[in-house]
C-alpha positions in Angstrom: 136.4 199.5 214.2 138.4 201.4 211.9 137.7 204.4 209.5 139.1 205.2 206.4 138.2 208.1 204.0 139.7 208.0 200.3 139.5 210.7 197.7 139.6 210.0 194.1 140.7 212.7 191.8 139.5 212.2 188.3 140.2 214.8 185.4 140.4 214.5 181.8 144.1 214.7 181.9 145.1 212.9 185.0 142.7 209.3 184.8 145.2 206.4 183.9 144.0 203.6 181.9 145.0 200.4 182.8 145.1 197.5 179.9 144.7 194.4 182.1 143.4 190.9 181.3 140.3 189.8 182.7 141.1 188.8 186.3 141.3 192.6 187.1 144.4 195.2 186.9 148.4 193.8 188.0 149.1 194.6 191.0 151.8 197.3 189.6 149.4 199.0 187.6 147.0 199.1 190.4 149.1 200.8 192.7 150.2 203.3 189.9 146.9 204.2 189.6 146.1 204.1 193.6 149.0 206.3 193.8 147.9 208.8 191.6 144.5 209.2 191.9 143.9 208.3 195.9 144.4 211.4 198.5 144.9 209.5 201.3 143.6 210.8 204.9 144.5 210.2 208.2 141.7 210.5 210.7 140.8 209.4 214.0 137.6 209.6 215.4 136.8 210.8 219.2 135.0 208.2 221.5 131.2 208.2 221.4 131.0 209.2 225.0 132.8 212.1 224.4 130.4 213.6 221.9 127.3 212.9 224.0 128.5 215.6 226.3 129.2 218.5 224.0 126.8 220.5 222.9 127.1 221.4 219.0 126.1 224.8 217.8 125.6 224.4 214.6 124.2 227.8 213.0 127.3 229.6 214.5 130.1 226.5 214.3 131.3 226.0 217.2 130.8 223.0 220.1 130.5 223.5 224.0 131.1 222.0 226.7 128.7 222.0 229.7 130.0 223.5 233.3 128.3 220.4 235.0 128.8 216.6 234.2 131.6 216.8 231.3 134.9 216.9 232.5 136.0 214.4 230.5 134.6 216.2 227.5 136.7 219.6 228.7 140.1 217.5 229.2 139.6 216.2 225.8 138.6 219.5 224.1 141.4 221.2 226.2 143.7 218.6 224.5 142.6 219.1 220.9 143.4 222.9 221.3 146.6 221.9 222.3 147.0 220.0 219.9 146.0 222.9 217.3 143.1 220.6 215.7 140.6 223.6 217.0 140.6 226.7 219.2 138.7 228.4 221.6 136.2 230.8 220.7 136.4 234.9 221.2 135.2 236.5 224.5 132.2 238.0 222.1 131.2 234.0 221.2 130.7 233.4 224.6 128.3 236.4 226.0 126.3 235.2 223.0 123.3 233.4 223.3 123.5 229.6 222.4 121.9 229.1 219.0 118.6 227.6 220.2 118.2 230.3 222.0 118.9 233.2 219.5 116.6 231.4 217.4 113.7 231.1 219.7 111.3 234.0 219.6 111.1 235.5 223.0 107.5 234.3 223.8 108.9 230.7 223.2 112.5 232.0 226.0 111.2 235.4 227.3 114.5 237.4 227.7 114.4 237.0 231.7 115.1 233.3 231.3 118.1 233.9 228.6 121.6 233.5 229.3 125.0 233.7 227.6 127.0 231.0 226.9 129.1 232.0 229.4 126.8 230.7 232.5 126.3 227.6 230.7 129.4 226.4 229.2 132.9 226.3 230.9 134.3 226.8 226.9 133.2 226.8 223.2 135.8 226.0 220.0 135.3 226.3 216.9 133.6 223.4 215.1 136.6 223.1 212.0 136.7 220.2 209.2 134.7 217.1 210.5 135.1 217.7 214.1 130.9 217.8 213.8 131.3 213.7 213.6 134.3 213.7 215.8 136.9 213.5 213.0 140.2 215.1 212.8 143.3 214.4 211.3 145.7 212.6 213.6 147.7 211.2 211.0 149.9 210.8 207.8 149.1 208.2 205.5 150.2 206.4 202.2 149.4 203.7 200.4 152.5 201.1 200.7 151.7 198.1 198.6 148.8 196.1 196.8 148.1 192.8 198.7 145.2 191.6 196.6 142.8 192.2 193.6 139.8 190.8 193.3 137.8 190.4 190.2 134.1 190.2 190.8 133.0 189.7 187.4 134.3 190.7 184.1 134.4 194.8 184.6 134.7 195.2 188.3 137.4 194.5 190.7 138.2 195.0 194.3 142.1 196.2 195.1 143.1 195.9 198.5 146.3 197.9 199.7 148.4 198.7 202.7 149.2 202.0 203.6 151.9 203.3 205.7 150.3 205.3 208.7 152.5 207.8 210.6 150.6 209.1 213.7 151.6 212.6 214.7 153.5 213.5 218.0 150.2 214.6 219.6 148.4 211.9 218.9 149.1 210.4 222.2 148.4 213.1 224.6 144.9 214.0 222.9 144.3 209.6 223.3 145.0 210.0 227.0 143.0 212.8 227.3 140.1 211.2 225.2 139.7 208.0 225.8 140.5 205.3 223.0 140.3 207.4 219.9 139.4 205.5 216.6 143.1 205.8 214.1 143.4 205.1 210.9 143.6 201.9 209.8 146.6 200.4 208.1 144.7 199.3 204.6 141.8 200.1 202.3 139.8 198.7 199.3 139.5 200.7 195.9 136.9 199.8 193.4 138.1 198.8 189.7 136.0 199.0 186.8 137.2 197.8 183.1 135.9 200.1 180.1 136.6 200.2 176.8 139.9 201.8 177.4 141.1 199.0 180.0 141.0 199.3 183.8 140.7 203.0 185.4 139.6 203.6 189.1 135.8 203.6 189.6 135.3 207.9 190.5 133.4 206.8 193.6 135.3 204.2 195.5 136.2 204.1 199.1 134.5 208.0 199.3 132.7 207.9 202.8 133.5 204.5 203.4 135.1 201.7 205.7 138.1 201.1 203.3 140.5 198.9 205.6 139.8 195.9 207.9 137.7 196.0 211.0 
């Protein structure tokens, strides 16, 4: 299973119009345009099983990771601060109460049962970017070449590219310390729509989407 996350930037000034014949947009023109308009990310995703024993604290951004049963969960979390994806949270952070529990009026937690993080969590980091869904960027990516369009009907085509994917050097030690960490994959699929104008890229293609291969 692969993930892929494409930006489209559309202005007044920077959309390219492509003039085309019916079968969709050349390949060249395709890639100008992918080129152009497509901010290209790298990121993997942590394992599942390594998000099922963090705790998130969402009001105050930051995850957790229990003292007891998670010491897979630490190693990897210990390996994405080395890493500098994240880092550890201030002293202050954890004497805090966890969020449920600052939340919670005291007759729902009466202050006798209350503890700080500290006691419950062996360390917190800040929850950065998409780290909430176990994203991060592991990678650099570009798109290398179009391999195929595809017209659907008259207006709308599919363009599927390669890109190039560089890992980064510590890549590898957070994937040892993780488990088998989703990367990036090596292609993607960009919508095509033909206006009045010719072909320009459609404003929401490939946005939170599987754009390569499985």
């Amino acid at each position: 299973m692969s993930y892929s996350s494409v930006v489209i930037a559309v202005g007044a000034s920077a959309v390219l119009l492509l003039v085309g014949c019916g079968s969709g947009p050349s390949k060249s023109q395709a890639f100008e345009a992918i080129q152009s308009q497509v901010k290209e990310e790298g990121s993997c995703i942590l394992p599942v099983d390594i998000l099922s024993h963090v705790k998130m604290q969402h009001s105050t951004k930051g995850i957790c990771v229990p003292k007891e049963g998670a010491g897979k969960a630490r190693a990897c979390i210990d390996a994405l601060v080395a890493a500098g994806v994240t880092h550890r949270m201030p002293d202050a952070y954890m004497l805090g109460w966890p969020d449920e529990v600052a939340t919670a009026s005291l007759t729902d937690i009466p202050a006798y049962e209350r503890k700080p993080r500290s006691q419950i969590y062996s360390t917190c980091v800040d929850l950065v970017g998409e780290l909430r869904e176990g994203r991060f960027t592991c990678a650099d990516a570009r798109a290398d070449k179009v391999v195929k369009v595809t017209a659907t009907d008259d207006t709308h085509a599919d363009v599927r590219y390669d890109r190039e994917v560089k890992l980064r050097p510590t890549t590898a030690a957070i994937d040892a310390a993780c488990g088998a960490i989703t990367r990036p994959p090596g292609d993607a699929t960009v919508a095509f729509v033909k206006g009045s104008s010719g072909w320009t890229l459609a404003s929401a293609a490939g946005a939170g989407g599987d754009g390569g291969s499985p």
